[in-house]
N, CA, C and O of each residue as an XYZ file, in Angstrom:
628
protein
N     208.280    166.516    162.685
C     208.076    165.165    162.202
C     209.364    164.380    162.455
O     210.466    164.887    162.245
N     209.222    163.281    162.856
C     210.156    162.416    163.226
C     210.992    161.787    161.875
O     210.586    162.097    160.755
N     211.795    161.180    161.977
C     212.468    160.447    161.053
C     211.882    159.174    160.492
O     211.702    158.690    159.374
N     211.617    158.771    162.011
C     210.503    157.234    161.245
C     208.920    158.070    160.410
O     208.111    157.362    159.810
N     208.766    159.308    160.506
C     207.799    159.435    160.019
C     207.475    159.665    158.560
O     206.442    159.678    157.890
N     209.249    159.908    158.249
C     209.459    160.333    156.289
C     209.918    161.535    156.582
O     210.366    161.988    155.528
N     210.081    162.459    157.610
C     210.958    163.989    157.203
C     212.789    163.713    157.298
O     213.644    164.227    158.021
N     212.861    162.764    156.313
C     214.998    162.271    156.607
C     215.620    163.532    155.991
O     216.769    163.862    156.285
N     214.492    164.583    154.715
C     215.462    165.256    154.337
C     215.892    166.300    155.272
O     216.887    166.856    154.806
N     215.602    166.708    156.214
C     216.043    167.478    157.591
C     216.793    167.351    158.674
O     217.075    168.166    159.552
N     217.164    165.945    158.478
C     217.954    165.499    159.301
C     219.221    164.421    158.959
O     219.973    163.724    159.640
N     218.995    164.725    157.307
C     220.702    163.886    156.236
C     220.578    163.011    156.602
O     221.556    162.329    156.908
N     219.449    162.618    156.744
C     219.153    161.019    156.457
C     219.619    159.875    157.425
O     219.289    158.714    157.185
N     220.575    160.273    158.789
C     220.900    159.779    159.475
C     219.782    160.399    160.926
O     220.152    159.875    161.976
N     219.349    160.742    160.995
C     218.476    161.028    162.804
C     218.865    162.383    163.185
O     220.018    162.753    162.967
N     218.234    162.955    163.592
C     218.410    164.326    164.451
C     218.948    164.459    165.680
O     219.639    165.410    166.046
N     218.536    163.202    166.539
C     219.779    162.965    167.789
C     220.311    162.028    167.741
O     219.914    161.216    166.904
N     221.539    161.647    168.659
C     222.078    160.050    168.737
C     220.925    159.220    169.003
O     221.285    158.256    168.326
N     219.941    158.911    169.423
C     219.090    158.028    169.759
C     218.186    157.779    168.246
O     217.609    156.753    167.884
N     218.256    158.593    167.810
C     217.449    158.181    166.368
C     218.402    158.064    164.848
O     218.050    158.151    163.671
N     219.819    157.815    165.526
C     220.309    157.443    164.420
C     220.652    156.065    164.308
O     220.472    155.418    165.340
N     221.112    155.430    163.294
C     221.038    154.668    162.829
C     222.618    153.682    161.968
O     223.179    154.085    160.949
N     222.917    152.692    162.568
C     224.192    152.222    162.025
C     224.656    150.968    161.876
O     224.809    150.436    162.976
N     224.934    150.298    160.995
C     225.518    149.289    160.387
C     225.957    147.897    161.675
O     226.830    147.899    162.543
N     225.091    147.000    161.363
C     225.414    146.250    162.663
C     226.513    145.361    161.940
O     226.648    145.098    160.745
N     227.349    144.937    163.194
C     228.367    143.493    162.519
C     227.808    142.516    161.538
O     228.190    142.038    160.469
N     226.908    142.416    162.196
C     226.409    141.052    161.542
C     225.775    141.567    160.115
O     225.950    140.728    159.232
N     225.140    142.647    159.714
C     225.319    143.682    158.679
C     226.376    143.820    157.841
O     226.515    143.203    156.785
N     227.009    144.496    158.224
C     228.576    144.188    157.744
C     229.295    143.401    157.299
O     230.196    143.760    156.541
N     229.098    141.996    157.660
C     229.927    141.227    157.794
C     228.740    140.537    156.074
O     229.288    140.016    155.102
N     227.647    140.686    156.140
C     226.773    139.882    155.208
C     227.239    141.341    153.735
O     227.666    140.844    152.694
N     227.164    142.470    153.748
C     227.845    143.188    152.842
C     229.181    142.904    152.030
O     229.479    142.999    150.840
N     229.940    142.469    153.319
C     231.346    142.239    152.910
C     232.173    141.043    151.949
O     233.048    140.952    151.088
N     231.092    140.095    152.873
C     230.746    138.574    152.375
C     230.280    138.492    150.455
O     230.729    137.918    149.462
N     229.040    139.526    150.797
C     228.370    139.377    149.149
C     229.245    140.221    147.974
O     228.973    140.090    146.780
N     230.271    141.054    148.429
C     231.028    142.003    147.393
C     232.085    141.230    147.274
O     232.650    141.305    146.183
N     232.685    140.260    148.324
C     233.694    139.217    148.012
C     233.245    138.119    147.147
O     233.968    137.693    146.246
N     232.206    137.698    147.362
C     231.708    136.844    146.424
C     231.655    136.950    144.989
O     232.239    136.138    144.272
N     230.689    138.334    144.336
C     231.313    139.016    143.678
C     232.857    139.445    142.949
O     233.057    139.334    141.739
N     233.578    139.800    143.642
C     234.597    140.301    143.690
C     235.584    138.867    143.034
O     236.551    139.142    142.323
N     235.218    137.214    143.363
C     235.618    136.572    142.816
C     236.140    136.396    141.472
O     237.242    135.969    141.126
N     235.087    136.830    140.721
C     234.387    136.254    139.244
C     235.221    138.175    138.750
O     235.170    138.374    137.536
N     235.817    139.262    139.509
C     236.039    140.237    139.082
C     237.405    140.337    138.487
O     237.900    140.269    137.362
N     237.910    140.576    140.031
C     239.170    141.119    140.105
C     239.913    140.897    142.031
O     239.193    141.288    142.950
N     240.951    140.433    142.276
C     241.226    140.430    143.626
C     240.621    142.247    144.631
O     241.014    143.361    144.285
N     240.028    142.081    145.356
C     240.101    143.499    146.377
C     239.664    143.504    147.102
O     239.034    142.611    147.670
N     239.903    144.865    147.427
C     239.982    145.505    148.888
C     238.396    145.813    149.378
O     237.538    146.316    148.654
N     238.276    145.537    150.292
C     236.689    145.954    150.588
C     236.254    146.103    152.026
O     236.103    145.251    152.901
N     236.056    147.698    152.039
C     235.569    148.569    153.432
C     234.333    148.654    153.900
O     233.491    149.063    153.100
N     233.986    148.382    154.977
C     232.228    149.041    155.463
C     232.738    149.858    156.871
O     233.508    149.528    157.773
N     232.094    150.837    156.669
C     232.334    152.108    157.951
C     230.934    152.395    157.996
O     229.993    152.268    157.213
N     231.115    152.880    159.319
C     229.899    153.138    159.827
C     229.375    154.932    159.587
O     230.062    155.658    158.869
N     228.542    155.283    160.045
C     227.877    156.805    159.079
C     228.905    157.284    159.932
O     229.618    157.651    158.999
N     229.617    157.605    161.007
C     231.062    158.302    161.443
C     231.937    158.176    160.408
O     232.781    159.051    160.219
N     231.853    157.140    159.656
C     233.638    156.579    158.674
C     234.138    156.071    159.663
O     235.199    156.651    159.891
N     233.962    155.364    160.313
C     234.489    154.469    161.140
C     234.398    153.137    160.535
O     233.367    152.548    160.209
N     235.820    152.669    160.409
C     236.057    150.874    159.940
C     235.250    149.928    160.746
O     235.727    149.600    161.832
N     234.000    149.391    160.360
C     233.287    148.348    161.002
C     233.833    146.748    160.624
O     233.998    145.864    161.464
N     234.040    146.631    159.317
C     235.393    145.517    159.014
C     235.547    145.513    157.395
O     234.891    146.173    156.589
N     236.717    144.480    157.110
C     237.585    144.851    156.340
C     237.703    143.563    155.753
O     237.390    142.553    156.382
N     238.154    143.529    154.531
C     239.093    142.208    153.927
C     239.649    142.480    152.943
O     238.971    143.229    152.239
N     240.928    142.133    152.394
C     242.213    142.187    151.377
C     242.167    140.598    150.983
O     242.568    139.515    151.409
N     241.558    141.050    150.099
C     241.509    139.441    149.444
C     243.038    139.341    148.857
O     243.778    140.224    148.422
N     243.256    137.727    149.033
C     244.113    137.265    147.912
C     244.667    137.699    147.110
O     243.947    137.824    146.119
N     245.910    138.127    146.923
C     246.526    139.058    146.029
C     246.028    140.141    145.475
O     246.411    140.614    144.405
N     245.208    140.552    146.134
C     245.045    142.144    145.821
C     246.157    143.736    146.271
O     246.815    143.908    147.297
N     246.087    144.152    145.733
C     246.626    145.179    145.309
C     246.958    145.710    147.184
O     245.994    146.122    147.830
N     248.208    145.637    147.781
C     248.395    146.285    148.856
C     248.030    148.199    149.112
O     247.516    148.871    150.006
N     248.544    148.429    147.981
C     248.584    150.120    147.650
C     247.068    150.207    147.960
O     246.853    151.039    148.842
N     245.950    149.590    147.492
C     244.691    149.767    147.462
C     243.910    149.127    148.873
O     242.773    148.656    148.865
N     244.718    149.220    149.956
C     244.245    148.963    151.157
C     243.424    150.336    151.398
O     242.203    150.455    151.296
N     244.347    151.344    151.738
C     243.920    152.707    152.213
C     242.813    153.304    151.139
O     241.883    153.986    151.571
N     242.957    152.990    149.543
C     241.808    153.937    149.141
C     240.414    152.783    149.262
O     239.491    153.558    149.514
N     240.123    152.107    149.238
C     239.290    151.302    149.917
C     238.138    152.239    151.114
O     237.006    152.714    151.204
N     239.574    152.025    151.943
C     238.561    152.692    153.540
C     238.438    154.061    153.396
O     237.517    154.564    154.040
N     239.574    155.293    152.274
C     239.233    156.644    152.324
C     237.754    156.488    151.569
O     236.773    157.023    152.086
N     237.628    155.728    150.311
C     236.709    155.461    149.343
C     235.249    155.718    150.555
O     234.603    156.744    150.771
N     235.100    154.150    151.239
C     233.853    154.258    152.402
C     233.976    155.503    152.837
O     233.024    156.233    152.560
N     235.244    156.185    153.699
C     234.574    157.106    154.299
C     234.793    158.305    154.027
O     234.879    159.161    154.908
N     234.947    158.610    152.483
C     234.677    159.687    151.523
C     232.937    160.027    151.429
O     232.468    161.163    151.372
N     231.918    158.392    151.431
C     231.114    158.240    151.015
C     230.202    158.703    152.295
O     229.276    159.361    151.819
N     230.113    158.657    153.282
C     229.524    158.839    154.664
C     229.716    159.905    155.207
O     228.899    160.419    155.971
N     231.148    160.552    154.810
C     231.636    161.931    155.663
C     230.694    162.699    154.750
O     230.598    163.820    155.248
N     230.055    162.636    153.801
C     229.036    163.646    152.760
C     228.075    162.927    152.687
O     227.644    162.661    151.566
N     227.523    162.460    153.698
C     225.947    161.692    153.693
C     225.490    161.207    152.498
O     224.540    161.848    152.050
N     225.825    160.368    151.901
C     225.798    159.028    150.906
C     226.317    159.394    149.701
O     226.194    158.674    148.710
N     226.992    160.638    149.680
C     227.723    160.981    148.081
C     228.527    159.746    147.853
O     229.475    159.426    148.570
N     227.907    158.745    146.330
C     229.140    158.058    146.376
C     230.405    158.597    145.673
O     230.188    159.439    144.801
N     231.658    158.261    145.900
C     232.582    159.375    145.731
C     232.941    159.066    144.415
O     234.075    159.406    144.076
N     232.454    158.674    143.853
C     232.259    159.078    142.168
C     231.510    160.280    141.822
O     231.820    160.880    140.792
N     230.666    160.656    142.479
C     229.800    161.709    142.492
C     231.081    163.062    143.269
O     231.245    164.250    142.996
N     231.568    162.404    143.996
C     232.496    163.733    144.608
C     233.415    164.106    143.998
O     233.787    165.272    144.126
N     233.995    163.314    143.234
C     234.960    163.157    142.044
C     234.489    164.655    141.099
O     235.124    165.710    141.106
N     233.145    164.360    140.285
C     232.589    165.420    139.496
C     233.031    166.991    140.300
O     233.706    167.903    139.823
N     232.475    166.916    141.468
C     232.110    168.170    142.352
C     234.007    168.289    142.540
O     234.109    169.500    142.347
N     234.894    167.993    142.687
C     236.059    167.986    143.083
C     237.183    168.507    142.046
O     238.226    168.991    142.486
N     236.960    168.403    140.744
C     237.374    168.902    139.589
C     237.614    170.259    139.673
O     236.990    170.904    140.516
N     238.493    170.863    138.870
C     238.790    172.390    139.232
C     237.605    173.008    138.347
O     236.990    172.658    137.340
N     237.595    173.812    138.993
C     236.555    175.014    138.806
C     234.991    174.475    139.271
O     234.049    175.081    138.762
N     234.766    173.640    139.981
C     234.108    172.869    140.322
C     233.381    173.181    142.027
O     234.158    173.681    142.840
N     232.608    173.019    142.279
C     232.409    173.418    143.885
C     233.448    173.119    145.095
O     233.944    173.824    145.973
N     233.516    172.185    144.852
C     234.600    171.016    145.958
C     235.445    171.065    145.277
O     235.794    169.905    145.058
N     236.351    172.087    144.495
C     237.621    171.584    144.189
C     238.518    171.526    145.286
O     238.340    172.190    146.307
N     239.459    170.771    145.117
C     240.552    170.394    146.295
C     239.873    169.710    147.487
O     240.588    169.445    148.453
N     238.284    169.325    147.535
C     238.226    168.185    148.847
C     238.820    167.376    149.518
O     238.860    167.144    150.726
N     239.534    166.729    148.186
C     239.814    165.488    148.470
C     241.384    165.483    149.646
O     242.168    164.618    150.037
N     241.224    166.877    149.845
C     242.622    167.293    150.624
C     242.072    167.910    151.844
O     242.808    168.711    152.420
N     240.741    167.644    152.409
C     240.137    167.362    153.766
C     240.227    166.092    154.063
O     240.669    165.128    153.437
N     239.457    166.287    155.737
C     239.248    165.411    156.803
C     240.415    164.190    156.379
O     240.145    163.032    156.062
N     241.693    164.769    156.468
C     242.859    163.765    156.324
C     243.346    162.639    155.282
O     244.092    161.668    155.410
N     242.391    163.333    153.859
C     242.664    162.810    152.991
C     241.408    162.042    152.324
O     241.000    161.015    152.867
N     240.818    162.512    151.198
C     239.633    161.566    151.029
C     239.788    160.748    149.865
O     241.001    160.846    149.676
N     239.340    160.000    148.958
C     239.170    159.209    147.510
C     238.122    159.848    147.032
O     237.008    159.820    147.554
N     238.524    160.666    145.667
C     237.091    160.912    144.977
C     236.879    160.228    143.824
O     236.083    160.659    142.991
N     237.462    159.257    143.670
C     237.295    158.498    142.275
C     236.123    157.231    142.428
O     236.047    156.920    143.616
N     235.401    156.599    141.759
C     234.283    155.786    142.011
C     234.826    154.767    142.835
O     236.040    154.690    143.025
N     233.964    153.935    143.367
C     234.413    152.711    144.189
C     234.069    152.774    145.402
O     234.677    152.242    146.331
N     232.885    153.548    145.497
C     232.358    153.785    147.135
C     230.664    153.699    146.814
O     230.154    154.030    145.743
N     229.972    153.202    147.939
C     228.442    153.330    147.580
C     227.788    153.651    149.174
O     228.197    153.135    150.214
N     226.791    154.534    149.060
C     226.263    154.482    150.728
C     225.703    152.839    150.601
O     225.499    152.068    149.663
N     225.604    152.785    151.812
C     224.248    151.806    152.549
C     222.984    152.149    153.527
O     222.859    152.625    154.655
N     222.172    151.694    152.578
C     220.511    152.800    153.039
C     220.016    151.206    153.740
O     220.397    150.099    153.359
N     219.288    151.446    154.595
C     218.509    150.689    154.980
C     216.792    151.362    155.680
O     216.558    152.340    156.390
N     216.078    150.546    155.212
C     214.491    151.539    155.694
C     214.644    153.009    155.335
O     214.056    153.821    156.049
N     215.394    153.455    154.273
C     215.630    154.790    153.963
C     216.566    155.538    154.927
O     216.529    156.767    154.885
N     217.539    154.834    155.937
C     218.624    155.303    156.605
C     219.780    154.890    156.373
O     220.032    153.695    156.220
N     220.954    156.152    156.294
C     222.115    156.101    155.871
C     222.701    155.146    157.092
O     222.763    155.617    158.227
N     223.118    153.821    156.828
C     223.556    153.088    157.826
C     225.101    152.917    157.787
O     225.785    152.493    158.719
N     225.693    153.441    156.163
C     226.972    153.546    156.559
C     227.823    153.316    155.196
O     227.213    153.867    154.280
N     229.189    152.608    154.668
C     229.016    152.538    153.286
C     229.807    151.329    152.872
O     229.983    150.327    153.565
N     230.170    151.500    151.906
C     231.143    150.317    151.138
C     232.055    151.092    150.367
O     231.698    151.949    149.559
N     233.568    150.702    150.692
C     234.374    151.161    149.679
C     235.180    150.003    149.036
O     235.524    149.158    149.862
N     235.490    149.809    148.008
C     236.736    148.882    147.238
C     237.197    149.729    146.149
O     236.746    150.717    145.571
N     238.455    148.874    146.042
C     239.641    148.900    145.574
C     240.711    147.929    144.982
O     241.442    147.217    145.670
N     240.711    147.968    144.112
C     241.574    146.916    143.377
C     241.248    146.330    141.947
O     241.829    145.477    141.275
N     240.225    147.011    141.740
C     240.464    147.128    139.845
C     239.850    148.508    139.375
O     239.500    149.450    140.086
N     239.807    148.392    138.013
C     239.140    149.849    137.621
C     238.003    150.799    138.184
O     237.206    149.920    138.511
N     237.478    151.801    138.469
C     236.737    152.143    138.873
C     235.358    151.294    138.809
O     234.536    151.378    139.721
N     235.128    150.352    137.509
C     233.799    150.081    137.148
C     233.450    148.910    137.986
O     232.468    148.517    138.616
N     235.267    148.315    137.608
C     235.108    146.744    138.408
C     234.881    147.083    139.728
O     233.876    146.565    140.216
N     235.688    147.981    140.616
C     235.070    148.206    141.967
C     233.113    148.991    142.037
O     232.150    148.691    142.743
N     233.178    149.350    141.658
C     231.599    149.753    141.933
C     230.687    148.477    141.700
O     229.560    148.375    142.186
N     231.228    147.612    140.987
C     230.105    146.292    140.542
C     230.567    145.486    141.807
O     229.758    144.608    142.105
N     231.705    145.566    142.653
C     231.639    144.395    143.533
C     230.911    145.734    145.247
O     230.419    145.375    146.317
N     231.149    146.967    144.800
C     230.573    147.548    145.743
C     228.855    147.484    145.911
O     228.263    147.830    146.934
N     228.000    146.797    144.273
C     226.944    147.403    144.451
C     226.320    145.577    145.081
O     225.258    145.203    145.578
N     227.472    144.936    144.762
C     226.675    143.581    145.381
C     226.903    143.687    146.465
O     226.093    142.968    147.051
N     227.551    144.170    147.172
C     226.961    143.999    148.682
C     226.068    145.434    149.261
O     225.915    145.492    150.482
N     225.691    146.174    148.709
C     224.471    147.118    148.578
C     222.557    146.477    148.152
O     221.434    146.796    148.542
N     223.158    145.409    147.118
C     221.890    144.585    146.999
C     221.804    143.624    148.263
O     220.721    143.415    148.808
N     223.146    142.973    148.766
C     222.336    141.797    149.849
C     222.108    143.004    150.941
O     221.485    142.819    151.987
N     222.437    143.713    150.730
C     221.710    144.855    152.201
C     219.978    144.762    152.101
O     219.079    144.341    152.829
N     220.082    145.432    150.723
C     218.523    146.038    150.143
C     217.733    144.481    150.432
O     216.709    144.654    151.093
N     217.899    143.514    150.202
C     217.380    142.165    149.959
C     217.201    141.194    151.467
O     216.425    140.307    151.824
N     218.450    141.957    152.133
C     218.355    140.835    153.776
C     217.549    141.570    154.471
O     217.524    142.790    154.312
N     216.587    140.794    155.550
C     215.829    141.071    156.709
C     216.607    141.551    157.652
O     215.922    142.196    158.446
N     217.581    141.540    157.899
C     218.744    141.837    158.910
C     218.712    142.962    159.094
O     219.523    143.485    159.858
């Protein structure tokens, strides 16, 4: 069964070959990034990542006096969230704790963020890639991460 057909749990939700996977267009991106800044106004100044299901930086913005230090956990945040097929890394956080499955993860693939502030991005039920921020408390970043997760869920794009 194909992917467009409903079998994603066999293939992590991203496609079984390059041709049937699936990834975060600019113009995607750029409407994510847009709606968590918007957000992000009325919050707290930050940092805010979209990578593509590789963890690859698709684009970026450091708002206005936000927190420099919180550039990098931002983009580890996104691609904490994608390198484990949509764990948001609040969830990896739990698993990362000692005595825990994943203890010490966060000391792979060159360093990851397991603290909240990351969310996948699903589209038609495909992992298209994620959102990370940075620059206030865990809660305040997940609320400006989940608004640009809703204009995903909500745009025709």
């Amino acid at each position: 069964m194909s992917p467009a057909q409903g079998d994603l749990a066999s293939t992590n939700r991203i496609g079984s070959t390059p041709a049937q996977r699936h990834v975060i267009s600019a113009a995607q991106a750029q409407g994510v990034l847009n709606a968590a800044a918007k957000c992000a106004e009325s919050v707290t100044p930050q940092n805010i990542a979209i990578c593509d299901p590789s963890g690859l930086l698709v684009t970026f913005l450091r708002m206005d006096n936000a927190y420099i230090g919180s550039i990098d956990l931002s983009i580890k945040k996104a691609r904490t969230t994608v390198l484990f097929n949509g764990l948001p890394s609040g969830v990896v956080y739990d698993l990362a704790q000692p005595g825990a499955p994943f203890y010490g993860i966060q000391e792979s693939n060159g360093g990851l963020v397991v603290f909240g502030g990351s969310l996948p991005l699903y589209k038609n039920d495909f992992l298209l890639g994620s959102i990370g921020v940075s620059g206030g408390s865990p809660a305040q970043d997940l609320q400006v991460a989940q608004a640009g997760v809703d204009w995903l869920t909500k745009t025709s794009e």
